[in-house]
C-alpha positions in Angstrom: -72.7 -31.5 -119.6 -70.8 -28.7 -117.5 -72.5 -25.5 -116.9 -70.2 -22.4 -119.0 -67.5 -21.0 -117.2 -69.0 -17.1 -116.2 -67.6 -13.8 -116.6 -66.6 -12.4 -113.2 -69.6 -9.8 -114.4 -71.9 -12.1 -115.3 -71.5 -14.0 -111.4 -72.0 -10.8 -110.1 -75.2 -9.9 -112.0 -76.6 -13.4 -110.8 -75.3 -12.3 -106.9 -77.2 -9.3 -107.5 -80.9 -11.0 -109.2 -80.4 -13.1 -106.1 -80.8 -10.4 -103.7 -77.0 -9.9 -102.7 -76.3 -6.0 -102.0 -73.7 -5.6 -99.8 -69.6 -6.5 -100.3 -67.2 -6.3 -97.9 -63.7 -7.5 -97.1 -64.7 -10.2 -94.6 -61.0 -10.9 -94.3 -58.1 -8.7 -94.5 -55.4 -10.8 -96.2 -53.9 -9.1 -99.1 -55.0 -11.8 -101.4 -58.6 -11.1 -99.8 -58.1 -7.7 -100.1 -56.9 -7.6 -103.8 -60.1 -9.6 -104.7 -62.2 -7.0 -103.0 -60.5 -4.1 -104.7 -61.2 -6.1 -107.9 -65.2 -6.3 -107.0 -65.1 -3.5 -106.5 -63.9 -2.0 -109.8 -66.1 -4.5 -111.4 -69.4 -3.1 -109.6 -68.2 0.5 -110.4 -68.0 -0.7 -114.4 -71.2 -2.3 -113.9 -72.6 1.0 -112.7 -70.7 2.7 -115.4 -72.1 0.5 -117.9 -76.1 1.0 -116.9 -76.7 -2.9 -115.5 -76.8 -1.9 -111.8 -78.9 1.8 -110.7 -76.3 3.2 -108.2 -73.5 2.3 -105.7 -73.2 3.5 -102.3 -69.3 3.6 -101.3 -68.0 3.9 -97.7 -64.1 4.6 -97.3 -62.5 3.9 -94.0 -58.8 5.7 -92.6 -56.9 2.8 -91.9 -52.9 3.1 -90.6 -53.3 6.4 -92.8 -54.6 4.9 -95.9 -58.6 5.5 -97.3 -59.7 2.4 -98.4 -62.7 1.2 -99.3 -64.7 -0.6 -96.9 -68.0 -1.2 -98.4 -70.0 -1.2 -101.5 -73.5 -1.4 -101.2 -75.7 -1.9 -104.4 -79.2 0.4 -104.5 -81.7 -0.3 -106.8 -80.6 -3.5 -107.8 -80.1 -4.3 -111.8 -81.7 -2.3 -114.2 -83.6 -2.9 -117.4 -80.0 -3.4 -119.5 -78.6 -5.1 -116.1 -81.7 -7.9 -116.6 -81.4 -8.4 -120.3 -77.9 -9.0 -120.5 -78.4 -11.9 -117.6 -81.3 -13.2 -119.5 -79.3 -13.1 -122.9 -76.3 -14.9 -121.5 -78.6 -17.8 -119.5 -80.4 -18.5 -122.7 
């Protein structure tokens, strides 16, 4: 039997749980750097939607453009955060 296919959201809850608080752009491909400007959106939704407490963003100049360079999840999930990770593991 194969394990459910996960929402992008729900991988990044279970990252979270696990004690994962910190995302960067280890590399600095644009493939790498699209899929970090996409966790990012997804963490600010997440915030926006009550299942993580708060995000800490830091931007960085680079060749005259701001970009984010790191998000950094404080407080882990929250009450909502934990029941809709329990609710989809069940």
């Amino acid at each position: 039997m194969s394990s459910p296919i996960q929402s992008p959201i729900l991988k990044l809850l279970h990252q979270i749980d696990a004690g994962v608080t910190i995302y960067e752009p280890f590399l600095r491909t644009p493939e790498k750097l699209r899929e970090f400007d996409d966790t990012v959106a997804r963490l600010q939704e997440m915030e926006r939607l009550g299942l993580i407490n708060r995000l800490f963003i830091q931007t960085r100049t680079h060749s005259g453009e701001e970009r984010i360079d790191m998000v950094m999840v404080i407080g882990g999930l929250t009450d909502e955060g934990r029941r809709m990770l329990q609710h989809n593991e069940a």
